[in-house]
C-alpha positions as CSV (number, residue, x, y, z in Angstrom):
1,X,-2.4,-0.7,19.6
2,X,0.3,-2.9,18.4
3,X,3.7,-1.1,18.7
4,X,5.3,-3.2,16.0
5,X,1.8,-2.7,13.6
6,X,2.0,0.7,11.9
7,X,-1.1,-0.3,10.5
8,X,-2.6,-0.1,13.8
9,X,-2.1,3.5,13.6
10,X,-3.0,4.9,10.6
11,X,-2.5,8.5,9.2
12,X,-5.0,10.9,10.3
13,X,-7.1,11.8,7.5
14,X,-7.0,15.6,6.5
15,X,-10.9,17.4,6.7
16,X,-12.7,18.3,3.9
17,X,-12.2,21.8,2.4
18,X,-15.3,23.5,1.7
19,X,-16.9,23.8,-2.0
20,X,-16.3,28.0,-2.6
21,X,-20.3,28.4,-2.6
22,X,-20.4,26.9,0.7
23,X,-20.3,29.9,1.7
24,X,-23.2,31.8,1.7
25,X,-21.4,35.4,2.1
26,X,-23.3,36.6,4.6
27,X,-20.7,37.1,7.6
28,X,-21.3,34.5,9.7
29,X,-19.6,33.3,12.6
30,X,-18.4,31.4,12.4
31,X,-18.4,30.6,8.6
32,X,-17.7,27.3,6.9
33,X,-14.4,28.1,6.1
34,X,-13.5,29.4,9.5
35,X,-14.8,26.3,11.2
36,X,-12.6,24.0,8.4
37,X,-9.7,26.4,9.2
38,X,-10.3,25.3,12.8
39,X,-10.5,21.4,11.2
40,X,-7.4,22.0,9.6
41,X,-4.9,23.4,12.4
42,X,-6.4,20.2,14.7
43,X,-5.7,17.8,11.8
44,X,-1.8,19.1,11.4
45,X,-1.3,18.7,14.9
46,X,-2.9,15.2,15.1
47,X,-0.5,14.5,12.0
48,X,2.4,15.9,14.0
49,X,1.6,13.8,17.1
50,X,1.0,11.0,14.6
51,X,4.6,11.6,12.9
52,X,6.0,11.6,16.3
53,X,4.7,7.9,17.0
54,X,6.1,6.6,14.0
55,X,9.5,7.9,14.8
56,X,9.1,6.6,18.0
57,X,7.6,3.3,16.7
58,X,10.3,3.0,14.1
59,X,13.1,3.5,16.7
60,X,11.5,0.8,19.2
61,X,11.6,-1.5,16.0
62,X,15.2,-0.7,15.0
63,X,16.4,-1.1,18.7
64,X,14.4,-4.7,18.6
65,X,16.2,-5.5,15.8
66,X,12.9,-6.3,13.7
């Protein structure tokens, strides 16, 4: 990874939520909505982790001078 390339590190992409009759009422476990809820939380923290090399990136830049 280039640490002057932001393109090198693109923004994770968020997952897929579910179409309402993926769900086939039935109780199961886990159920497709559970396991995008799981999908989710991991993809905001990825973002958060993601933000955080950006800021990081962007300072490294700025104290270049690029």
């Amino acid at each position: 990874m280039n640490d002057t390339d932001p393109t090198d590190d693109p923004r994770p992409c968020p997952p897929e939520e579910p179409d309402l009759n993926a769900c086939c009422g039935n109780g199961c476990t886990p159920c497709v909505f559970d396991i995008w809820a799981e999908e989710k939380r991991a993809w905001e923290k990825a973002v958060q982790n993601w933000e955080s090399r950006q800021r990081s990136r962007l300072k490294t830049v700025s104290d270049i001078g690029f």
